[in-house]
PDBQT receptor file of N, H, CA, C and O in Angstrom, charges set to zero:
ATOM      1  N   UNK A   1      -1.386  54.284 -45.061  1.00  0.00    +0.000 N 
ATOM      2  CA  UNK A   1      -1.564  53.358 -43.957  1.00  0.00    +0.000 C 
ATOM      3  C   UNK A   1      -2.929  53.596 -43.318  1.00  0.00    +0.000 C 
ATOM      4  O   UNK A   1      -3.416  54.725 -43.253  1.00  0.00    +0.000 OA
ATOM      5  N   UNK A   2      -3.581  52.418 -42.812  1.00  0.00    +0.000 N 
ATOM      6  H   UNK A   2      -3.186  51.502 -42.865  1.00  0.00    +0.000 HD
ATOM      7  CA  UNK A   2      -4.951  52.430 -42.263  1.00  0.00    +0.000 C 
ATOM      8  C   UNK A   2      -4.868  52.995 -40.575  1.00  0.00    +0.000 C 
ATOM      9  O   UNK A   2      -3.872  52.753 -39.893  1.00  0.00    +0.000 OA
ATOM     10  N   UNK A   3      -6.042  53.760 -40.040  1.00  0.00    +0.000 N 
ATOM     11  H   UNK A   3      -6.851  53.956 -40.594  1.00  0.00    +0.000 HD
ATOM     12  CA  UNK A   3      -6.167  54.823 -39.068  1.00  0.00    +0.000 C 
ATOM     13  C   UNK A   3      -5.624  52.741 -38.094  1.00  0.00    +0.000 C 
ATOM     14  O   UNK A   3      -6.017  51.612 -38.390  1.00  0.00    +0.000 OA
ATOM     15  N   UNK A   4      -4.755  53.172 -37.119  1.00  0.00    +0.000 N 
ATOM     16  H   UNK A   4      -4.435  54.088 -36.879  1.00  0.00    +0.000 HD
ATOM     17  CA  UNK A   4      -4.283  52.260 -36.066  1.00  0.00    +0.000 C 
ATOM     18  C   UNK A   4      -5.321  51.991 -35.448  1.00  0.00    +0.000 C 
ATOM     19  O   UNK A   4      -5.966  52.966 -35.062  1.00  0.00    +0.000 OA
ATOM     20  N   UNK A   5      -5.799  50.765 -35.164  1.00  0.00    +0.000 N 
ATOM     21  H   UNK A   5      -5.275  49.973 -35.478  1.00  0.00    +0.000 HD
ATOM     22  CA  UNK A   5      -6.910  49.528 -33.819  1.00  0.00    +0.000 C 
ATOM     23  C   UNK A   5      -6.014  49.917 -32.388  1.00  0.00    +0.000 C 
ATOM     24  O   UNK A   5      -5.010  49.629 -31.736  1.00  0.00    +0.000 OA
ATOM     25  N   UNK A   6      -7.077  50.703 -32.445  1.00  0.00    +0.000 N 
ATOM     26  H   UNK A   6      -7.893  50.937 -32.974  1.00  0.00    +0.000 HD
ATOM     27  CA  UNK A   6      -6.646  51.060 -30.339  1.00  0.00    +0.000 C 
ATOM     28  C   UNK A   6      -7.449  49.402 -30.242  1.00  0.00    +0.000 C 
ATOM     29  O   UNK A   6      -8.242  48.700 -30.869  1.00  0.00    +0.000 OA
ATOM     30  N   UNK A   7      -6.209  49.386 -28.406  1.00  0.00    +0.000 N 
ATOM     31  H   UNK A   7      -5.565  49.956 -27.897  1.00  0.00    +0.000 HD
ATOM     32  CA  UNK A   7      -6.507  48.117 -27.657  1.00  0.00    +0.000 C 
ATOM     33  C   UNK A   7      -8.169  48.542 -27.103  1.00  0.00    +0.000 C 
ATOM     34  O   UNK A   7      -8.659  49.642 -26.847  1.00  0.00    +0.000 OA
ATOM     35  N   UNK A   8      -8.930  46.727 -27.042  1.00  0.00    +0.000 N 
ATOM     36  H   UNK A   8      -8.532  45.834 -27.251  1.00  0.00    +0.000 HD
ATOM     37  CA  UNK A   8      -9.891  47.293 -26.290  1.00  0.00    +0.000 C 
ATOM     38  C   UNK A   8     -10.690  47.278 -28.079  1.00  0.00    +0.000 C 
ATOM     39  O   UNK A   8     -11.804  46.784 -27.904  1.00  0.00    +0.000 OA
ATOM     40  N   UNK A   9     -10.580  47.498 -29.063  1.00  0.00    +0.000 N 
ATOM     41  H   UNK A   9      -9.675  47.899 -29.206  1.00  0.00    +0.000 HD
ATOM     42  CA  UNK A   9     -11.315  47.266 -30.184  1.00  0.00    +0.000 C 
ATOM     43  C   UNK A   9     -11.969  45.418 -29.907  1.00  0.00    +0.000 C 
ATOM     44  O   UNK A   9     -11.407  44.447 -29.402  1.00  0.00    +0.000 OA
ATOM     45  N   UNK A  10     -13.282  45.575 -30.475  1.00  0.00    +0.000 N 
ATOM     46  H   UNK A  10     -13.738  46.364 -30.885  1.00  0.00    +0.000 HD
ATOM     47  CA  UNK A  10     -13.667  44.434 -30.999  1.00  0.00    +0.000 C 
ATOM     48  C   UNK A  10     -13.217  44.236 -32.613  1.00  0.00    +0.000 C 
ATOM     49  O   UNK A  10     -13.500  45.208 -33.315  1.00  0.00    +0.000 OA
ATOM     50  N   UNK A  11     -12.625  43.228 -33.225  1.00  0.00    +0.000 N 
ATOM     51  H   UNK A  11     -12.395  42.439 -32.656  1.00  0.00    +0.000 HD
ATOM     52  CA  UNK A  11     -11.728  43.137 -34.586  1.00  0.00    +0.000 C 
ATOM     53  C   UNK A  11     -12.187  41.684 -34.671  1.00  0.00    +0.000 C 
ATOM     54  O   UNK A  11     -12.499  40.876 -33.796  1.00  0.00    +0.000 OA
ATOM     55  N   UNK A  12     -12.122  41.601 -36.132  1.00  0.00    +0.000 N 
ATOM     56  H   UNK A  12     -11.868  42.258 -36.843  1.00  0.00    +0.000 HD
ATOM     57  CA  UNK A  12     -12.031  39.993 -36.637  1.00  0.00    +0.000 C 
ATOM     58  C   UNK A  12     -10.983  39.313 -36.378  1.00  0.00    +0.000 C 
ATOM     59  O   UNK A  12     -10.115  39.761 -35.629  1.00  0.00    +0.000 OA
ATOM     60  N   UNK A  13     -10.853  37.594 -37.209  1.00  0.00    +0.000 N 
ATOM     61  H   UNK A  13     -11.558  37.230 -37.818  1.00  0.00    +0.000 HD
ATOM     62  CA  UNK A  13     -10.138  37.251 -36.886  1.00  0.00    +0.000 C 
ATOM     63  C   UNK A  13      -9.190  37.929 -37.933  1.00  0.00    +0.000 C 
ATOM     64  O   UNK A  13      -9.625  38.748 -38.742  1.00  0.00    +0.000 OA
ATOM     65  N   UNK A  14      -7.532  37.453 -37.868  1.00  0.00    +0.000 N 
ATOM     66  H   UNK A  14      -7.179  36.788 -37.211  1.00  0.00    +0.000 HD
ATOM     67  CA  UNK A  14      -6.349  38.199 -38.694  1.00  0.00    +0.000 C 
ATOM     68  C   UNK A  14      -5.276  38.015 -37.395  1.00  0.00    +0.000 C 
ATOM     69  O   UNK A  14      -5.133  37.422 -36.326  1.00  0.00    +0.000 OA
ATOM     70  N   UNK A  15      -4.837  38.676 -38.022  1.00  0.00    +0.000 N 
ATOM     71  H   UNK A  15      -4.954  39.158 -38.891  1.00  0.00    +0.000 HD
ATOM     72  CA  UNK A  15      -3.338  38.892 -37.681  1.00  0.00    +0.000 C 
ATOM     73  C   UNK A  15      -2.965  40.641 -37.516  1.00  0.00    +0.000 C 
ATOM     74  O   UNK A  15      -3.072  41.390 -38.487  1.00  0.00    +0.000 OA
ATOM     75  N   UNK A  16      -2.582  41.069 -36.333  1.00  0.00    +0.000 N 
ATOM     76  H   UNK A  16      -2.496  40.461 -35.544  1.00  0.00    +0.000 HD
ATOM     77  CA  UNK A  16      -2.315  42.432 -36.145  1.00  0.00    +0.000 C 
ATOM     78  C   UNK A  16      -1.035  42.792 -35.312  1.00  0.00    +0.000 C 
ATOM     79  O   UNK A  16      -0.554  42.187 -34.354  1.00  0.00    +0.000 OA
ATOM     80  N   UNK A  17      -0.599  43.977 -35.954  1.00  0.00    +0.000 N 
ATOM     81  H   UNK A  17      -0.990  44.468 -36.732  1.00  0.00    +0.000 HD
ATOM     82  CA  UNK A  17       0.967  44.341 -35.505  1.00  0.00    +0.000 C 
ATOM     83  C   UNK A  17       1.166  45.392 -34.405  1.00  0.00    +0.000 C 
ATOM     84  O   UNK A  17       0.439  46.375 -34.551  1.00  0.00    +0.000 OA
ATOM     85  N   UNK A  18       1.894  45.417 -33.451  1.00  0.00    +0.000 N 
ATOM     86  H   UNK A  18       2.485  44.619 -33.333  1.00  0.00    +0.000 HD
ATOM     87  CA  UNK A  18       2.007  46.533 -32.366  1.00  0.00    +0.000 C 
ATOM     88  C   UNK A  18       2.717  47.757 -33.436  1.00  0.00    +0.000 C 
ATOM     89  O   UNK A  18       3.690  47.661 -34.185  1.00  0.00    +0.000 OA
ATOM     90  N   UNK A  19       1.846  48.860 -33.176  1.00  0.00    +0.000 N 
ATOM     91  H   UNK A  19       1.057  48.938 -32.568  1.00  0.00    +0.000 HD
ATOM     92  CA  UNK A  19       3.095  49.992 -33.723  1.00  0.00    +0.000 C 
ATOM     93  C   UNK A  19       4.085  50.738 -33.010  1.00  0.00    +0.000 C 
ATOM     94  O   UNK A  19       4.742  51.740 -33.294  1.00  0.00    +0.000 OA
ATOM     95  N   UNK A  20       4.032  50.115 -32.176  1.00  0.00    +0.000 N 
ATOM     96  H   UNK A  20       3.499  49.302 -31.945  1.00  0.00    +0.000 HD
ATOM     97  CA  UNK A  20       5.706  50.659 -31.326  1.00  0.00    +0.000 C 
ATOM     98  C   UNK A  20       6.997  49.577 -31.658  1.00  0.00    +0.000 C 
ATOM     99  O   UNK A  20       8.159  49.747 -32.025  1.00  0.00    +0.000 OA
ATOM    100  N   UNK A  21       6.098  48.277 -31.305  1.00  0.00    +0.000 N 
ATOM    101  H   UNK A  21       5.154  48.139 -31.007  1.00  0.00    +0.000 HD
ATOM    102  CA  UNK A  21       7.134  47.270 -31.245  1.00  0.00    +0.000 C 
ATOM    103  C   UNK A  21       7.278  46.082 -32.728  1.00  0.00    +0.000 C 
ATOM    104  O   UNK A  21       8.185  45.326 -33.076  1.00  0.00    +0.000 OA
ATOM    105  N   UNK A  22       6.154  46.336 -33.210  1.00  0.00    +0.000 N 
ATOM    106  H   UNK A  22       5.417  46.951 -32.928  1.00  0.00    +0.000 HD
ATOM    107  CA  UNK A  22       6.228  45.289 -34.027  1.00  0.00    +0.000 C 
ATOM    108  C   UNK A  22       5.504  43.926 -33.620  1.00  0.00    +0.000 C 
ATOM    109  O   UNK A  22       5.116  42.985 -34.313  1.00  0.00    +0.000 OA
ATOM    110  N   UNK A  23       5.475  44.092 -32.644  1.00  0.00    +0.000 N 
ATOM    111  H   UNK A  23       5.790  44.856 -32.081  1.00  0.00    +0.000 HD
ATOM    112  CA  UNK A  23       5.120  42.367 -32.189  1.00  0.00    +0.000 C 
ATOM    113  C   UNK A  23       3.592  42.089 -32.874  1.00  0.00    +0.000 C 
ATOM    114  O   UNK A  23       2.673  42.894 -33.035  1.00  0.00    +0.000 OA
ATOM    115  N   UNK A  24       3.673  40.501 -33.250  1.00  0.00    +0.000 N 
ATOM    116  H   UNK A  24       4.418  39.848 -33.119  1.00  0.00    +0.000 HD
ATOM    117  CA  UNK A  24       2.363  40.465 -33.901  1.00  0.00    +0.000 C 
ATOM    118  C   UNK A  24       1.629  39.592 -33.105  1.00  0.00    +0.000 C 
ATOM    119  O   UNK A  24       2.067  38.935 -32.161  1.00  0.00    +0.000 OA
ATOM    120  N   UNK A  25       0.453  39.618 -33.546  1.00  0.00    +0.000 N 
ATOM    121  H   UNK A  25       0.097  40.152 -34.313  1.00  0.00    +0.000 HD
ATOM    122  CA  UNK A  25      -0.535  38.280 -32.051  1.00  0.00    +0.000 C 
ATOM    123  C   UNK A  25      -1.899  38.450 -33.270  1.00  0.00    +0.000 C 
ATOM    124  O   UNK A  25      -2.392  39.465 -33.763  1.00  0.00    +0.000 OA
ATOM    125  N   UNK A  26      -2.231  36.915 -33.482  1.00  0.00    +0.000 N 
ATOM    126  H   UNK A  26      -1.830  36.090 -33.083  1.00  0.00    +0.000 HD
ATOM    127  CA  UNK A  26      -3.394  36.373 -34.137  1.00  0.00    +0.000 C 
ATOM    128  C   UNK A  26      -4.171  36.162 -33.216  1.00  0.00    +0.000 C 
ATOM    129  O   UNK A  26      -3.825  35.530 -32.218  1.00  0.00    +0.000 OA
ATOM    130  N   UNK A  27      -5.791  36.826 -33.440  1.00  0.00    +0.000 N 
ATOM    131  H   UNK A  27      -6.072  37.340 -34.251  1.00  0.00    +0.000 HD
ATOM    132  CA  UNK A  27      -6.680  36.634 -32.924  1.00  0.00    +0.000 C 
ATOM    133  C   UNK A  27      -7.747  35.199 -33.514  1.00  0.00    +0.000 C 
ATOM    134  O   UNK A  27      -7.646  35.168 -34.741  1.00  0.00    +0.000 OA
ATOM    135  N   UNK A  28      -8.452  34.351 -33.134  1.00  0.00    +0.000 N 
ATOM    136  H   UNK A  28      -8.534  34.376 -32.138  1.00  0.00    +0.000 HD
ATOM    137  CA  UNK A  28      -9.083  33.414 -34.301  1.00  0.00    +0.000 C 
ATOM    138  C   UNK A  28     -10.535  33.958 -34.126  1.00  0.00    +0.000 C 
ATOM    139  O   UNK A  28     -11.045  33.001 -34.707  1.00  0.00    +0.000 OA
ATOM    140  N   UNK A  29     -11.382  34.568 -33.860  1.00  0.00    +0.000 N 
ATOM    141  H   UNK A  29     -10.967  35.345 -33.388  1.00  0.00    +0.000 HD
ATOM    142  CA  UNK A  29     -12.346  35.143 -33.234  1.00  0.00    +0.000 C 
ATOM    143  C   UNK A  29     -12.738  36.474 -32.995  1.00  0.00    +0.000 C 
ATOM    144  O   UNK A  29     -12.279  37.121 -32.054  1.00  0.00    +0.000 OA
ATOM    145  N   UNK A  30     -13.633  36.958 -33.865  1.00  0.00    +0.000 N 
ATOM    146  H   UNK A  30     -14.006  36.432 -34.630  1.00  0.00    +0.000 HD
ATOM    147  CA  UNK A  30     -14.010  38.337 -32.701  1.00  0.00    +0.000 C 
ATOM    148  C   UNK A  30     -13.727  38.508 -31.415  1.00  0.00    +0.000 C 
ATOM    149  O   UNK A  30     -13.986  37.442 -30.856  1.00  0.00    +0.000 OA
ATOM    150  N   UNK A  31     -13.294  39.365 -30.575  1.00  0.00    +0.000 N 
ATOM    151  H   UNK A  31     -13.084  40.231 -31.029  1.00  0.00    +0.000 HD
ATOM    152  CA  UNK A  31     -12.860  39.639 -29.324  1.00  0.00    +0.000 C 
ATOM    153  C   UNK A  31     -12.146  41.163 -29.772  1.00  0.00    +0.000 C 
ATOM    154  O   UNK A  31     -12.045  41.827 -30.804  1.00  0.00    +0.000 OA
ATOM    155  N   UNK A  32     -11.635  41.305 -28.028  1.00  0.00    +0.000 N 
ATOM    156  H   UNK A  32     -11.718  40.766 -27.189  1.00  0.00    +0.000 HD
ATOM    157  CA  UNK A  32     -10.555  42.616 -27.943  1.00  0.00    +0.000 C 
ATOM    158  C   UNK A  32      -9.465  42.404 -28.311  1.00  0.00    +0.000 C 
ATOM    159  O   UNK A  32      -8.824  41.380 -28.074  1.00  0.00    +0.000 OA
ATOM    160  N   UNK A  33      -9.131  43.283 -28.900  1.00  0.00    +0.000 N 
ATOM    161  H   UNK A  33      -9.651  44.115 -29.093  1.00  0.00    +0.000 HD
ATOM    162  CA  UNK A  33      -7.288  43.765 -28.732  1.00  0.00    +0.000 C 
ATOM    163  C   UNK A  33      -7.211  43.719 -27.745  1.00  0.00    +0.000 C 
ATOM    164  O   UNK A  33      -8.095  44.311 -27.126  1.00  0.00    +0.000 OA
ATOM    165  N   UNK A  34      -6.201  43.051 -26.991  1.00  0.00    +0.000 N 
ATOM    166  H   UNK A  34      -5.483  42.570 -27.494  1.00  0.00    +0.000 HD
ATOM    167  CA  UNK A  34      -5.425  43.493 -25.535  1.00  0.00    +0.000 C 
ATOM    168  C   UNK A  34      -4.292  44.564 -25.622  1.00  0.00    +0.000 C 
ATOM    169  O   UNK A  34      -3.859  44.611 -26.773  1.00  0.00    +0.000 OA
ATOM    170  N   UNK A  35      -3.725  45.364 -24.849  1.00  0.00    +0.000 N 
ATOM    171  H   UNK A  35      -4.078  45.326 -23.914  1.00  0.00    +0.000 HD
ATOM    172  CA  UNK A  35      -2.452  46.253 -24.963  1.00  0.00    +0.000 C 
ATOM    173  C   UNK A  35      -1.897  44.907 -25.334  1.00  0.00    +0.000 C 
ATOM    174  O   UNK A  35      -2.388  43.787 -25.195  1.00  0.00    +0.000 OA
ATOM    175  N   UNK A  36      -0.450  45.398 -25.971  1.00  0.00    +0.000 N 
ATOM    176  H   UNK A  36      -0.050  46.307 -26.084  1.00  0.00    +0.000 HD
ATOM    177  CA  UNK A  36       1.096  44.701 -26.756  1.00  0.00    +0.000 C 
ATOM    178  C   UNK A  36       1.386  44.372 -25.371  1.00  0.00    +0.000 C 
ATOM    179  O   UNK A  36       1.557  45.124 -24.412  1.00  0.00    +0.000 OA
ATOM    180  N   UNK A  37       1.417  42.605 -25.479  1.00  0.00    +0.000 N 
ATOM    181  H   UNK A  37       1.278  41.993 -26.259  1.00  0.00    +0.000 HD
ATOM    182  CA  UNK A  37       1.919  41.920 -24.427  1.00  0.00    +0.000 C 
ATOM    183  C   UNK A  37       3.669  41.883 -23.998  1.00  0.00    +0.000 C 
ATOM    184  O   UNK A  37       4.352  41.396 -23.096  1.00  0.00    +0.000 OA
ATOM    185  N   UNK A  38       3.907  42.757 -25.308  1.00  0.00    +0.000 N 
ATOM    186  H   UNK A  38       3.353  43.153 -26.040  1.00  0.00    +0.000 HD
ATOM    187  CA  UNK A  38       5.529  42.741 -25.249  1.00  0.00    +0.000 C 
ATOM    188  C   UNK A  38       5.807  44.054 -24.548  1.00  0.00    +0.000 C 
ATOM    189  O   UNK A  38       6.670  44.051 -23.671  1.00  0.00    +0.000 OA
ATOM    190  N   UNK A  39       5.209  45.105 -24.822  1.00  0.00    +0.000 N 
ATOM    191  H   UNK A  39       4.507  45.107 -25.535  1.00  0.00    +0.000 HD
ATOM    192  CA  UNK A  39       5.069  46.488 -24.429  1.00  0.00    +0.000 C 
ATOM    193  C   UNK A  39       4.422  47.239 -23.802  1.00  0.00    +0.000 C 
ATOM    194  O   UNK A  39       4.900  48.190 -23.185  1.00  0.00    +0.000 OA
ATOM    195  N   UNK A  40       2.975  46.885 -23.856  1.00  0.00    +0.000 N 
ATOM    196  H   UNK A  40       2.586  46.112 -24.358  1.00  0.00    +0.000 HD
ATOM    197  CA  UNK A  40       1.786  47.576 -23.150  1.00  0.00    +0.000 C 
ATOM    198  C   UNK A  40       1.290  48.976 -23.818  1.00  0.00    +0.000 C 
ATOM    199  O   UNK A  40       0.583  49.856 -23.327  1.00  0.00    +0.000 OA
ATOM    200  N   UNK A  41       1.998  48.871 -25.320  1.00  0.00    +0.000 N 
ATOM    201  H   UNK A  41       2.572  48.156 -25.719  1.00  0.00    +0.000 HD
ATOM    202  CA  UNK A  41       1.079  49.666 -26.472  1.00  0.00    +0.000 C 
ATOM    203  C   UNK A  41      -0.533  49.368 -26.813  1.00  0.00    +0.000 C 
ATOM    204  O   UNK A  41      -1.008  48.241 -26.951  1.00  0.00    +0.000 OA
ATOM    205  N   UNK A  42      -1.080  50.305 -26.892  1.00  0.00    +0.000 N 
ATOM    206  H   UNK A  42      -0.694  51.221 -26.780  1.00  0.00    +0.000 HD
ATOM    207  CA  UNK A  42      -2.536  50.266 -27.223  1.00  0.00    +0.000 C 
ATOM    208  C   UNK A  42      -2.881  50.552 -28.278  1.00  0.00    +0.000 C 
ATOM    209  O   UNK A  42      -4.038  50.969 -28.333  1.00  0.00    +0.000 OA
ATOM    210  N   UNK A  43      -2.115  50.483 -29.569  1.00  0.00    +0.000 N 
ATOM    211  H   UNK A  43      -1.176  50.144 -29.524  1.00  0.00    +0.000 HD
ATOM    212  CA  UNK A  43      -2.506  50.785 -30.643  1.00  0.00    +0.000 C 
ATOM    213  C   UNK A  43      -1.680  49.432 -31.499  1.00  0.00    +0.000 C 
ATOM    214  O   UNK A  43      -0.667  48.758 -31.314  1.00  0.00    +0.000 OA
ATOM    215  N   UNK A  44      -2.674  49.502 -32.422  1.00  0.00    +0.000 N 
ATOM    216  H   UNK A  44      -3.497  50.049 -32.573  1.00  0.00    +0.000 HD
ATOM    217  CA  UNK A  44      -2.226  47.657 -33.245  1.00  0.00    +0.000 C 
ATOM    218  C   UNK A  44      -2.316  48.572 -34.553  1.00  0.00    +0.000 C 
ATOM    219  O   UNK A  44      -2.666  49.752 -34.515  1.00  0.00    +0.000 OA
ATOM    220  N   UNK A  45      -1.862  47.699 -36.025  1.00  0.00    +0.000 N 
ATOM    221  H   UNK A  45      -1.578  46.741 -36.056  1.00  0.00    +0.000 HD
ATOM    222  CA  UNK A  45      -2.768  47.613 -36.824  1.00  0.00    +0.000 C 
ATOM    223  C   UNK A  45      -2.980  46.619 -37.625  1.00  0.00    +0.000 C 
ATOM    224  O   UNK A  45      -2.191  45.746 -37.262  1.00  0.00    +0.000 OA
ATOM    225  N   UNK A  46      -3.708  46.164 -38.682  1.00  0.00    +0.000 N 
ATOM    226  H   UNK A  46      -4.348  46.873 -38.977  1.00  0.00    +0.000 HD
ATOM    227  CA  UNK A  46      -4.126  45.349 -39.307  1.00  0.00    +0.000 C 
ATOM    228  C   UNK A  46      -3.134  44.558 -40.364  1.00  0.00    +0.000 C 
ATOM    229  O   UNK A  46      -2.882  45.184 -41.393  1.00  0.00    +0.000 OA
ATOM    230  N   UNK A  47      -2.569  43.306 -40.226  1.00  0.00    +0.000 N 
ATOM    231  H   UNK A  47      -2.774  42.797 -39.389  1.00  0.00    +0.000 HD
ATOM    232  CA  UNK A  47      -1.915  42.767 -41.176  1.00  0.00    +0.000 C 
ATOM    233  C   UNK A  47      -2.738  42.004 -42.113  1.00  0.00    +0.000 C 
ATOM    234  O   UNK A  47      -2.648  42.087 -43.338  1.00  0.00    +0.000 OA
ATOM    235  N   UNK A  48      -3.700  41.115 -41.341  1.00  0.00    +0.000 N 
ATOM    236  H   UNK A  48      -3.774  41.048 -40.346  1.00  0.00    +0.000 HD
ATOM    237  CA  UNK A  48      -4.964  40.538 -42.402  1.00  0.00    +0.000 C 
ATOM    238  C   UNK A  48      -5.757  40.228 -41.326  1.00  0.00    +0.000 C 
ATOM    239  O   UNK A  48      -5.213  39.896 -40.273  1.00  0.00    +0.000 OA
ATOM    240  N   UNK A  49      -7.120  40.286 -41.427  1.00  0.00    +0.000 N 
ATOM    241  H   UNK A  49      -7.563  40.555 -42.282  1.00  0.00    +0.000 HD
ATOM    242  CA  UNK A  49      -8.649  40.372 -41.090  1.00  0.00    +0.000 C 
ATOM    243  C   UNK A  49      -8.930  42.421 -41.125  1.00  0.00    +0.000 C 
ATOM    244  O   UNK A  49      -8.593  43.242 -41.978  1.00  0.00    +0.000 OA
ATOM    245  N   UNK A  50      -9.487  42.551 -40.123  1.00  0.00    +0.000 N 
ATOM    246  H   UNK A  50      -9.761  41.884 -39.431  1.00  0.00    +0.000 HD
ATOM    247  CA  UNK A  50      -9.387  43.865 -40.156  1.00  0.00    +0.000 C 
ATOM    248  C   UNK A  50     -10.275  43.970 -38.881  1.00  0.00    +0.000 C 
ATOM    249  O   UNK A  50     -10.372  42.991 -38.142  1.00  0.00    +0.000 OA
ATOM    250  N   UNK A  51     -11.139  45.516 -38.515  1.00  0.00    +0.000 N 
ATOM    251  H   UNK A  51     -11.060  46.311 -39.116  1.00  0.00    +0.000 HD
ATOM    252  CA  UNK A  51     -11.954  45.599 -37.935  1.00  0.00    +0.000 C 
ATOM    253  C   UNK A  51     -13.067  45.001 -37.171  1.00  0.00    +0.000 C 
ATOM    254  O   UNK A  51     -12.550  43.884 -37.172  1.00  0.00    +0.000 OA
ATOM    255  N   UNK A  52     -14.006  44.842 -36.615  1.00  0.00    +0.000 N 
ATOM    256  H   UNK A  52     -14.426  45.750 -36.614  1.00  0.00    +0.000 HD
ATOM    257  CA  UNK A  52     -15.215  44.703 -36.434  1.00  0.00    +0.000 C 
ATOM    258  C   UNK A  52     -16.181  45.532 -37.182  1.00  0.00    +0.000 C 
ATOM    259  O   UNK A  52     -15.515  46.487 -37.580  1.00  0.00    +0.000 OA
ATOM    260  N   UNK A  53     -17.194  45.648 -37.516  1.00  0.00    +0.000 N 
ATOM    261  H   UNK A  53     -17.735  44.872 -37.193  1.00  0.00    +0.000 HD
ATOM    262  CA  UNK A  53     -18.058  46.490 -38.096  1.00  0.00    +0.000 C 
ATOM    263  C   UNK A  53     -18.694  46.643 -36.944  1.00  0.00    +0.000 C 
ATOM    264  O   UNK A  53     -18.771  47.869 -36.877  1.00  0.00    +0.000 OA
ATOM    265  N   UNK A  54     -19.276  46.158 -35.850  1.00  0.00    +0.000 N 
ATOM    266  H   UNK A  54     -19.213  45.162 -35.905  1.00  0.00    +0.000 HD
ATOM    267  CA  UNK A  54     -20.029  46.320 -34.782  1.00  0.00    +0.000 C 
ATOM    268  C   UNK A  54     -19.134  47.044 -33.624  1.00  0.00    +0.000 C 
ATOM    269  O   UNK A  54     -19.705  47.301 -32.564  1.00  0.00    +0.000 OA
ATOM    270  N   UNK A  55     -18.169  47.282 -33.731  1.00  0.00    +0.000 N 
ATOM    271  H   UNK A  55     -17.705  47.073 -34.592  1.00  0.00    +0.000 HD
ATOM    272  CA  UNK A  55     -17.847  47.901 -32.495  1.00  0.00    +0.000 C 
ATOM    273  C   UNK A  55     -16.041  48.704 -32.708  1.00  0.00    +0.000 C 
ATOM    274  O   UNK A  55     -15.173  48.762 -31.837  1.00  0.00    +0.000 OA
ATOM    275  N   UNK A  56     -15.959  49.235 -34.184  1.00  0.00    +0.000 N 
ATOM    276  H   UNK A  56     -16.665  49.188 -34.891  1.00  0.00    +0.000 HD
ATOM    277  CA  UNK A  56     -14.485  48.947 -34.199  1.00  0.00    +0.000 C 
ATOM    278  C   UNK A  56     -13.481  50.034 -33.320  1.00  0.00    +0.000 C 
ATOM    279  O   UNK A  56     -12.264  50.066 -33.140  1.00  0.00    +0.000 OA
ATOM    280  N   UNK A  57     -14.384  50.727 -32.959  1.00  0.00    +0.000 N 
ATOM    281  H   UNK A  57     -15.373  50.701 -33.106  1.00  0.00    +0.000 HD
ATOM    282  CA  UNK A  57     -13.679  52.093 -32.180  1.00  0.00    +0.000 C 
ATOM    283  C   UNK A  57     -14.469  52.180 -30.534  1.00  0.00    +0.000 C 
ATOM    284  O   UNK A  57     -15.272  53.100 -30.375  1.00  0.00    +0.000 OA
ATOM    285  N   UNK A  58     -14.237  51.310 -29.473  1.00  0.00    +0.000 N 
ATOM    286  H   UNK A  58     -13.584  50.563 -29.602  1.00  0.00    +0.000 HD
ATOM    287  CA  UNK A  58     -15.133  51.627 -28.394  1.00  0.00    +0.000 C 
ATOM    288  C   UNK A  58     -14.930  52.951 -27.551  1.00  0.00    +0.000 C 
ATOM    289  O   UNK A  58     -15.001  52.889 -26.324  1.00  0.00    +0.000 OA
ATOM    290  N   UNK A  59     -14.765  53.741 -27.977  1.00  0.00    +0.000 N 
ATOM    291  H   UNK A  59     -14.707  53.791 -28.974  1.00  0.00    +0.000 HD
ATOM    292  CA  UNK A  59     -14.109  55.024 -27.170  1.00  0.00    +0.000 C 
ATOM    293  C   UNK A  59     -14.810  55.686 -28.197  1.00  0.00    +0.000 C 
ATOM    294  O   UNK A  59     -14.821  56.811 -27.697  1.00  0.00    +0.000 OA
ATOM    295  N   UNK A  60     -15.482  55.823 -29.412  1.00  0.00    +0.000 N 
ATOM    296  H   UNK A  60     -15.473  54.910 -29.818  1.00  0.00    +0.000 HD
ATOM    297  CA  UNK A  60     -16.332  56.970 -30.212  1.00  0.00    +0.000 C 
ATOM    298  C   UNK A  60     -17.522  57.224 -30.114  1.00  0.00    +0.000 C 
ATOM    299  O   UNK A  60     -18.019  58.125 -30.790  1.00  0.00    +0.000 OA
TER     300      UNK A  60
């Protein structure tokens, strides 16, 4: 499994999963992860698009 998209990542567009809850939320655009609107988890991960290359970890 790929290292988890903390909230607050800049990511492509795709489709990404909460890992607490499951819940999924499509982005269409570069932007942030928000925390899991179902939960207020900060960690996602990637179902399809993936990362940003410009910014994928803002906390490193």
């Amino acid at each position: 499994m790929a290292q988890p998209v903390p909230a607050g990542s800049d990511v492509s567009s795709g489709t990404y999963r909460c890992t607490n809850c499951g819940n999924e939320m499509s982005v269409g655009s570069t932007k942030h992860l928000p925390p899991c609107p179902s939960c207020g988890n900060g960690q996602w991960e990637a179902v399809s698009g993936g990362d940003s290359v410009h910014d994928p970890y803002p906390d490193s």
